[in-house]
C-alpha positions in Angstrom: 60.0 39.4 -122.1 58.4 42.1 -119.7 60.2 40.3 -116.7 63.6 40.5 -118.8 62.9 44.1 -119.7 62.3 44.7 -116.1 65.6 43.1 -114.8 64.1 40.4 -112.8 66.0 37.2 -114.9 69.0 38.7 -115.3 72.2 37.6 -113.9 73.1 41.1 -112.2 71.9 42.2 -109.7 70.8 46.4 -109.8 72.2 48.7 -107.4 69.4 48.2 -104.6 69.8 44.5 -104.6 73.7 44.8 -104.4 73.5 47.1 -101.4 71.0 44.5 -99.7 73.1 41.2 -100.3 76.4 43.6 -98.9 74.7 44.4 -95.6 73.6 40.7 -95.4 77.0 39.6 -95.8 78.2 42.4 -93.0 75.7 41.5 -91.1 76.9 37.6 -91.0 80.3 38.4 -90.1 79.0 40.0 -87.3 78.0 36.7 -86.1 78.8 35.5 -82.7 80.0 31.4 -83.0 80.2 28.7 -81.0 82.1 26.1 -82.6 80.3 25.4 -86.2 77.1 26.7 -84.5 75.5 30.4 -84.0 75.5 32.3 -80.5 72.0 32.8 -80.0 72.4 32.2 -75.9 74.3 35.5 -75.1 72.4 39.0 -75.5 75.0 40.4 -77.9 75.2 36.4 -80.0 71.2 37.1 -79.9 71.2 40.8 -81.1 73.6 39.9 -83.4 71.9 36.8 -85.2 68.9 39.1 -85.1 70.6 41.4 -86.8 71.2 39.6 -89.5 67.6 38.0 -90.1 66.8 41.1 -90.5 69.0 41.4 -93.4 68.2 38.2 -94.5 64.5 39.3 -95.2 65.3 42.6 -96.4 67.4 41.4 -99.1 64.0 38.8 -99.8 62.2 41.5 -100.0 64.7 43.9 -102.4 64.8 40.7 -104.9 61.0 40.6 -104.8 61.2 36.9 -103.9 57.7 34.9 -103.4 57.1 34.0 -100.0 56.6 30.2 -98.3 52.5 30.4 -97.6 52.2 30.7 -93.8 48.4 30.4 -93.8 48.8 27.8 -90.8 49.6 30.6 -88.2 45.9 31.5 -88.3 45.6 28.4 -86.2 48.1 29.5 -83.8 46.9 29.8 -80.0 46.1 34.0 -79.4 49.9 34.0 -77.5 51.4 32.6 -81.0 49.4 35.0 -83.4 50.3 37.7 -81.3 54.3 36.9 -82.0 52.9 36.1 -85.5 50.3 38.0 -86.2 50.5 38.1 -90.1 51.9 36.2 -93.4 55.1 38.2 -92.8 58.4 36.2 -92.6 58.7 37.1 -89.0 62.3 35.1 -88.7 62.8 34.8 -85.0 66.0 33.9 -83.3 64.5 31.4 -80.6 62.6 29.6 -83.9 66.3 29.5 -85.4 67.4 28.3 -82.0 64.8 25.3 -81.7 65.9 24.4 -85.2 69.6 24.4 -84.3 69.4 22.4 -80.9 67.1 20.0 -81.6 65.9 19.1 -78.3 63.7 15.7 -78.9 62.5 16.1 -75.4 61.4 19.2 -73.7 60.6 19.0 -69.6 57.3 21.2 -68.0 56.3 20.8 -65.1 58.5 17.8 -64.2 56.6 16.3 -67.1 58.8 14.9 -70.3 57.2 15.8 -73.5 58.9 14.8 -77.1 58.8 16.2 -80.2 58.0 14.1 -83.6 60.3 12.7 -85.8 58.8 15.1 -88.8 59.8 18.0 -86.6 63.8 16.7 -86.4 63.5 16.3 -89.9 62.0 19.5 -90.6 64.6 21.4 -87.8 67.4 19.3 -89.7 66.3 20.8 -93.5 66.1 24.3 -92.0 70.0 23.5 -90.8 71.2 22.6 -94.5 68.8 25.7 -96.2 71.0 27.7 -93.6 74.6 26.4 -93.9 73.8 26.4 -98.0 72.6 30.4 -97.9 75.7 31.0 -95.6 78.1 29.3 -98.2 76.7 31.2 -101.0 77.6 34.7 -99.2 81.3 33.4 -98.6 81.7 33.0 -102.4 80.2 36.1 -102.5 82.7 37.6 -100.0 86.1 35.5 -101.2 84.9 37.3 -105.0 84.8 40.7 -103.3 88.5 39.9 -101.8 90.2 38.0 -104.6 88.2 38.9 -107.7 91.1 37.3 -109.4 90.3 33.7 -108.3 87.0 34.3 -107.5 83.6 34.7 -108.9 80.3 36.5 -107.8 77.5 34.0 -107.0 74.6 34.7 -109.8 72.1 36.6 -108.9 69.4 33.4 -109.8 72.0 31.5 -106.9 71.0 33.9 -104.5 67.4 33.9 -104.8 67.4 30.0 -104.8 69.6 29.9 -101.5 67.3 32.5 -99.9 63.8 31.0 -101.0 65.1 27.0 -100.5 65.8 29.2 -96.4 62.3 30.2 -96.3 60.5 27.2 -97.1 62.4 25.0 -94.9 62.0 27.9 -92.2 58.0 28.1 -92.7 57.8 24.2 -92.3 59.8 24.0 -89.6 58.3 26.6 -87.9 54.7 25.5 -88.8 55.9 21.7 -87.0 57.3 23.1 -84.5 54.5 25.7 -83.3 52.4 23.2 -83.5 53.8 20.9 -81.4 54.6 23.7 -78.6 50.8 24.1 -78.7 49.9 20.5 -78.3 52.3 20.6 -75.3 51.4 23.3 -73.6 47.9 22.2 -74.3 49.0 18.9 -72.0 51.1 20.9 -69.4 47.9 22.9 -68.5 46.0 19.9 -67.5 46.9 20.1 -64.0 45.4 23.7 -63.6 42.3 22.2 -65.9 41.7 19.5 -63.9 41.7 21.8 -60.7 39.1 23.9 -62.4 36.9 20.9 -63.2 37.3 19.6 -59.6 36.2 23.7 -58.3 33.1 23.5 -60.7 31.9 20.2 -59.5 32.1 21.1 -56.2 30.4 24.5 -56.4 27.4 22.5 -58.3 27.2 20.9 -55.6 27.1 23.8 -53.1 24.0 24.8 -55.2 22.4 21.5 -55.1 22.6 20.9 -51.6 20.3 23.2 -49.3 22.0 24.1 -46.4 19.3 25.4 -43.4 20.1 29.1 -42.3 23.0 29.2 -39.5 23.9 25.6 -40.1 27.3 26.9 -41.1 28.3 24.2 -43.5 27.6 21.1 -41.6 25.1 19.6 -44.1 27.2 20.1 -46.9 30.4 18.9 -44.8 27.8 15.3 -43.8 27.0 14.7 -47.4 29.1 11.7 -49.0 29.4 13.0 -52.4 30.1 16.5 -51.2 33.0 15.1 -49.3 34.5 13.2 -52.8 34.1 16.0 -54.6 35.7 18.2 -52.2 39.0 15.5 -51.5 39.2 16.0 -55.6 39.5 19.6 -55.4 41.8 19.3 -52.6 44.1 16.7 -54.5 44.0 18.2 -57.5 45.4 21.7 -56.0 48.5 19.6 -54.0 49.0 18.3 -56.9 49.4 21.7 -58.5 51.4 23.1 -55.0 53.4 20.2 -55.6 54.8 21.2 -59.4 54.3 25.6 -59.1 54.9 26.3 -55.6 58.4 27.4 -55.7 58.4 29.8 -53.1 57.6 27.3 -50.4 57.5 23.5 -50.2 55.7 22.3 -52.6 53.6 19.8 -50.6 51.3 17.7 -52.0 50.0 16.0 -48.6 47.3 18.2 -47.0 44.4 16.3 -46.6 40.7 18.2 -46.6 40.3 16.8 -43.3 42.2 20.1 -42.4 39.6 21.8 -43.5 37.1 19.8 -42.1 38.4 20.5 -38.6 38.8 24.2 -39.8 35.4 24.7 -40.1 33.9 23.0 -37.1 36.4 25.2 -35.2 34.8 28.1 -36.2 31.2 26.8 -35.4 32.7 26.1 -32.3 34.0 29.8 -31.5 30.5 30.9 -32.9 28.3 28.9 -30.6 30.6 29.8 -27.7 30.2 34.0 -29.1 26.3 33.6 -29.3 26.3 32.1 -25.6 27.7 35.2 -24.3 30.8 33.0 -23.1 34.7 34.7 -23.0 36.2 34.2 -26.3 39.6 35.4 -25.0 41.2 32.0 -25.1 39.6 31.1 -28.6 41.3 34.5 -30.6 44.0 32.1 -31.6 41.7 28.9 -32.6 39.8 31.3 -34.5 42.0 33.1 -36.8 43.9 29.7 -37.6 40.8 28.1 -38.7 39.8 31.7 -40.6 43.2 31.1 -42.4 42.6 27.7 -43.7 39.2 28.1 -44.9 40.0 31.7 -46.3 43.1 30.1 -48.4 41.0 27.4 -49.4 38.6 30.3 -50.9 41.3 32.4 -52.1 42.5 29.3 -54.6 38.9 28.8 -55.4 38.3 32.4 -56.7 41.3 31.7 -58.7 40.6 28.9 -60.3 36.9 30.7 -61.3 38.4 33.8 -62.4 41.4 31.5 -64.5 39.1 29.5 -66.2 38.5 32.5 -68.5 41.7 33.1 -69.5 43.4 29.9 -70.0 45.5 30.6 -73.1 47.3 33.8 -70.4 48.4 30.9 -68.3 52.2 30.1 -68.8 52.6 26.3 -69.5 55.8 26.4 -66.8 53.2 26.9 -64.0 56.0 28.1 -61.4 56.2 31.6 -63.7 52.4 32.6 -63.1 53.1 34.7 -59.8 49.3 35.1 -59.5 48.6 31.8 -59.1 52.0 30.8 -56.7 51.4 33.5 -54.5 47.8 31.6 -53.8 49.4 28.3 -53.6 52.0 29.5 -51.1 49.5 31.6 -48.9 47.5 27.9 -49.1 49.9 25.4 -48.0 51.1 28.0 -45.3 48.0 28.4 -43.6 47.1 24.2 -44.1 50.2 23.4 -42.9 49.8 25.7 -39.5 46.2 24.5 -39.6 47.7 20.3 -39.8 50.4 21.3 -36.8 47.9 23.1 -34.4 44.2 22.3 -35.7 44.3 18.5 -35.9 46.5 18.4 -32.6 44.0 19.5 -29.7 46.2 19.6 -26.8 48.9 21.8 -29.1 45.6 24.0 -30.6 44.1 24.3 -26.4 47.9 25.2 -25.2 48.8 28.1 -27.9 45.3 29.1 -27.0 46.0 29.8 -23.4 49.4 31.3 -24.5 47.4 33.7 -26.2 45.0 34.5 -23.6 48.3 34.8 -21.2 50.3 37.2 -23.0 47.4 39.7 -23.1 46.4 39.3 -19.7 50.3 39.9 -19.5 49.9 42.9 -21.3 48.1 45.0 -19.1 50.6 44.3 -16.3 53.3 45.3 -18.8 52.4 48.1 -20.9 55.9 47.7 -22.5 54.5 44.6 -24.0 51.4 45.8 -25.8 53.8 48.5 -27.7 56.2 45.2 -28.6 53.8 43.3 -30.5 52.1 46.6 -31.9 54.5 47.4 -33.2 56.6 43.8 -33.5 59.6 45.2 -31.8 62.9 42.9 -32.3 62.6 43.0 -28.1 58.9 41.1 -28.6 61.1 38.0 -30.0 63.3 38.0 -27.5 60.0 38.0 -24.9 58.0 35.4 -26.5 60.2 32.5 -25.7 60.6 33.5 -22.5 57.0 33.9 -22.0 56.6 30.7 -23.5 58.9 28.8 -20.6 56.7 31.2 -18.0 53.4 29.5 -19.0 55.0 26.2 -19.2 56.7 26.4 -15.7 53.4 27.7 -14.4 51.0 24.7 -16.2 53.4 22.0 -17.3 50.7 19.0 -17.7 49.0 22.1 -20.4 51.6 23.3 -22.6 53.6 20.0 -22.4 52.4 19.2 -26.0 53.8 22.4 -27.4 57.1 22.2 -26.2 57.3 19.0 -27.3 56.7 20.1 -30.7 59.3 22.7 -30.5 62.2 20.7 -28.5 61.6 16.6 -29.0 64.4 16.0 -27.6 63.5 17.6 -24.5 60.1 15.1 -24.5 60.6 12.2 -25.0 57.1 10.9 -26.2 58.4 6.7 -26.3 57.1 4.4 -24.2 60.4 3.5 -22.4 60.5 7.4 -20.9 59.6 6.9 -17.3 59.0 10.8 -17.5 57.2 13.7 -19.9 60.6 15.5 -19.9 64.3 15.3 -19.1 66.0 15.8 -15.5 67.4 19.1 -17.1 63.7 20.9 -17.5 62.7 19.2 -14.2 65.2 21.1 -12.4 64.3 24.1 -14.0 60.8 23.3 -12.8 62.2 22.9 -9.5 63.7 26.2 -10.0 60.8 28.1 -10.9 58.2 26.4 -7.8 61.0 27.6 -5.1 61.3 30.6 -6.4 57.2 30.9 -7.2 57.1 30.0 -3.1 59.5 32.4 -1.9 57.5 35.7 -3.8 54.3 34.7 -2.5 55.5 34.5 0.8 57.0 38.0 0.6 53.2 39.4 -1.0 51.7 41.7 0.4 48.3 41.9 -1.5 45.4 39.7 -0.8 45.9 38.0 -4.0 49.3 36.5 -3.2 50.0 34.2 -6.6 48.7 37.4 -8.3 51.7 39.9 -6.8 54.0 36.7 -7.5 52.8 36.2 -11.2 53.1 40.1 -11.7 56.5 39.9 -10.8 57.5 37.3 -12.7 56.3 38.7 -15.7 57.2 42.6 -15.4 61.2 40.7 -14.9 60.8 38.3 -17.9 59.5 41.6 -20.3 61.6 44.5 -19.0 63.4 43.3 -16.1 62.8 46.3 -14.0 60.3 44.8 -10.9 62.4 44.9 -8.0 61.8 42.9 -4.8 62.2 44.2 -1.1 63.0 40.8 -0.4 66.9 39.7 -0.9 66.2 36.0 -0.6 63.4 36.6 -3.1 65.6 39.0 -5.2 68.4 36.6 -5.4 66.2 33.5 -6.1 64.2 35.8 -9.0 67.6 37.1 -10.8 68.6 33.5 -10.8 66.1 32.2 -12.2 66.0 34.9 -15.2 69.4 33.8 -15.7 68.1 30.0 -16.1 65.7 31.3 -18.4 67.9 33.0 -20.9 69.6 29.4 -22.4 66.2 27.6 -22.2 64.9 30.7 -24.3 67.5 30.7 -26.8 67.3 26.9 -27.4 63.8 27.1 -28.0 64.5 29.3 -30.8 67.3 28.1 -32.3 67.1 24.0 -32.1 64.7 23.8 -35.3 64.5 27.6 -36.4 61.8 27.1 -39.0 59.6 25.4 -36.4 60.0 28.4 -34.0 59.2 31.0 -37.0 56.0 29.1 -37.6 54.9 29.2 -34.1 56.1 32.8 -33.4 54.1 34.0 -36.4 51.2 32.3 -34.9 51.5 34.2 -31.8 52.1 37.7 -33.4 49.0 36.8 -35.6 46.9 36.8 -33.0 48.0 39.2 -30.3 48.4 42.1 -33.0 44.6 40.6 -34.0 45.9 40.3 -37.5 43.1 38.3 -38.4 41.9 39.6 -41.8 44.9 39.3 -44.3 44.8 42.3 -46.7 42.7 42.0 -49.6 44.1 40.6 -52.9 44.9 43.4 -55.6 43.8 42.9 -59.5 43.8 39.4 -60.7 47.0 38.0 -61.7 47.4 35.0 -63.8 
């Protein structure tokens, strides 16, 4: 009787509840379709659908209509209470979405995940409660056009169309959820099994005493160490290999890189502490400071992660903290597997190094180049390059191997280590080397001759009081133009990695900067 008195059976609806159900049936026309199904891809189809679920639970709320219990959210993950973070309807459009498409399968992380039967079933009930609230409102709106023909929907209609839409969108949404969470769960694996493998190697660490200045080698000589280590190592290719979008996505480096890494450096610190020139080992040094550093870099990560697991996004490719490691990783292992693991390519761009500096204080022009790495420095470096070669072909045979094959044939059927064409520019260059050390005048002849060679290759202004020797040097700066371009161009990404190499290290860029706040 009081619920009578009060309005709430009756057929009519009161003036309140009338103005809700109007802007709910405005708000529906404003609808963008596709077909028989709602726009909810395109910003305004999404505004617009938004729009009118808004409506939708206003007019709810105006007929003081119970709501489906949605005490399951308080299970939700911390990402999914904060999108629901109360017993509120909350009707979202990508939860209407999900319903509508009904993907059985979902891909993450080139993984394929499906979604139960009872959640298709569930998607398909929240598609009828839908169409059956939406054919309500078009009586409702024919009645309002053609009274005549037409009759208003009851008001008892109404609230059974809108509460049969909140039940099946509470159930649906409770499966659903539920599911994403399981599935996430499963597509973070790959960074939890890469935190596992960290931990088990830094318990390790601990375990294992390492005697002062030993520099790693005991832990490097232990078999378990060495296990635990090619876990860790797997287990982040294997992440490179599904996030890494920025670079290749390799999944192949081995930890011998790192092995080789760090008996490099013992190396340059045993050659340091005997008081010997570490001139020619700037080069080996900050490639094997980059590999282990990298390696370190993911590490910290993975430690500082591990804390805040439910921040990670389940598509790992959309963390930018944790690709920006991965692609600062494989860079460096990858210039550490080219040069490191290759001794005679690791000795030659060592002696390139050492060469281009010594270079530098016979061109001064050259020193403000890579200071400031002047296009003109990458126009230099491949000529330098050819200089060294021409100068100690049986040494830096290996690296322009590795930058023109085809110019080195490595098969057993070559009778030679190059092709006539770079043997004639040999033949070039040692006629040419003759004639300016016969025209010296200092006591160090091949020293005057070197000098002039390189002041012409970086700014070309050495002259010679020698014609013969003039005319044999401008020819053979015109020889070395092609050669240089070809060295650049015939596999560009090759050339970039080994030019960066060589700016590394003569602008002594050896410390990368230091990472900012951590980023997930």
């Amino acid at each position: 009787m009081f619920r009578m008195c009060l309005g709430e059976d009756s057929e009519h609806l009161c003036p309140p509840e009338q103005v809700a159900i109007e802007k709910l049936i405005s708000t529906r026309w404003r609808l963008l379709m596709d077909g028989d199904r709602v726009n909810t891809k395109s910003e305004d189809g999404s505004n617009a659908c938004a729009a009118y679920l808004e409506a939708v639970d206003v007019a709810a709320d105006t007929l003081r209509l119970d709501k489906a219990p949605r005490t399951y959210r308080e299970n939700f993950t911390i990402n999914y209470r904060a999108l629901f973070p109360d017993q509120a309807r909350n009707y979202r459009v990508d939860v209407l979405e999900a319903g509508f498409e009904q993907y059985a399968t979902i891909w993450v992380n080139g993984d394929k995940f499906e979604f139960s039967a009872e959640a298709m079933r569930r998607a398909e009930a929240l598609q009828r409660a839908w169409w059956e609230l939406g054919a309500v409102l078009e009586r409702w709106s024919q009645a309002s056009r053609q009274p005549q023909w037409s009759q208003r929907p009851a008001r008892s209609e109404l609230r059974t169309a809108l509460v049969a839409l909140d039940f099946a969108w509470a159930s649906f949404e409770h499966k659903y959820i539920a599911e994403l969470i399981d599935i996430e769960e499963k597509a973070r694996r790959l960074i939890v099994h890469a935190i596992e493998h960290e931990r088990m190697a830094a318990k390790i660490e601990e375990e294992i005493h390492e005697p002062e200045g030993d520099g790693g080698e005991a832990l490097m000589q232990s078999p378990i160490y060495a296990e635990a280590q090619k876990k860790l190592v797997g287990s982040i290719g294997h992440l490179n290999s599904v996030a890494n979008t920025r670079r290749k996505g390799r999944d192949d480096l081995s930890r011998e890189v790192l092995f080789d890494a760090m008996a490099t450096l013992r190396r340059c610190d045993i050659a340091e502490h005997s008081g010997e020139s570490t001139e020619r080992l700037i080069a080996a040094r900050i490639l094997a400071t980059d590999v282990v550093e990298s390696f370190q870099a993911m590490r910290d990560y993975l430690r500082e992660v591990e804390h805040c697991l439910e921040r990670v996004d389940p598509h790992l490719c959309n963390n930018s903290g944790l690709v920006a490691r991965l692609a600062d990783w494989e860079e460096s292992w990858e210039m550490g597997t080219r040069y490191m693991q290759h001794e005679k390519l690791l000795n030659a761009v060592c002696d390139l190094v050492a060469e281009i500096r010594r270079a530098q204080r016979v061109a001064p022009a050259l020193t403000a180049m890579c200071e400031e790495c002047d296009v003109e420095l990458f126009l230099v470096l491949p000529r330098m390059i050819w200089l060294r070669f021409l100068a100690e072909p049986q040494q830096h045979a290996e690296l322009l191997r590795s930058l023109l094959p085809h110019r080195f044939p490595k098969s057993p059927e070559a009778k030679a280590q190059w092709d006539a064409e770079v043997e004639a520019f040999l033949e070039k260059y040692r006629a040419t080397q003759r004639l300016l050390i016969g025209r010296a005048k200092a006591a160090d002849k091949e020293q005057e001759a070197w000098e002039a060679l390189v002041q012409r290759v970086v700014s070309g202004d050495r002259s010679i009081d020698s014609a013969e020797a003039e005319v044999a040097l401008e020819d053979l700066m015109h020889s070395l133009e092609p050669w240089s371009i070809e060295l650049q161009r015939h596999c560009p990404e090759d050339w970039n990695q080994c030019s960066a190499i060589l700016v590394q290290c003569l602008t002594r860029a050896s410390e990368k900067p230091k990472p900012g706040p951590f980023r997930v």
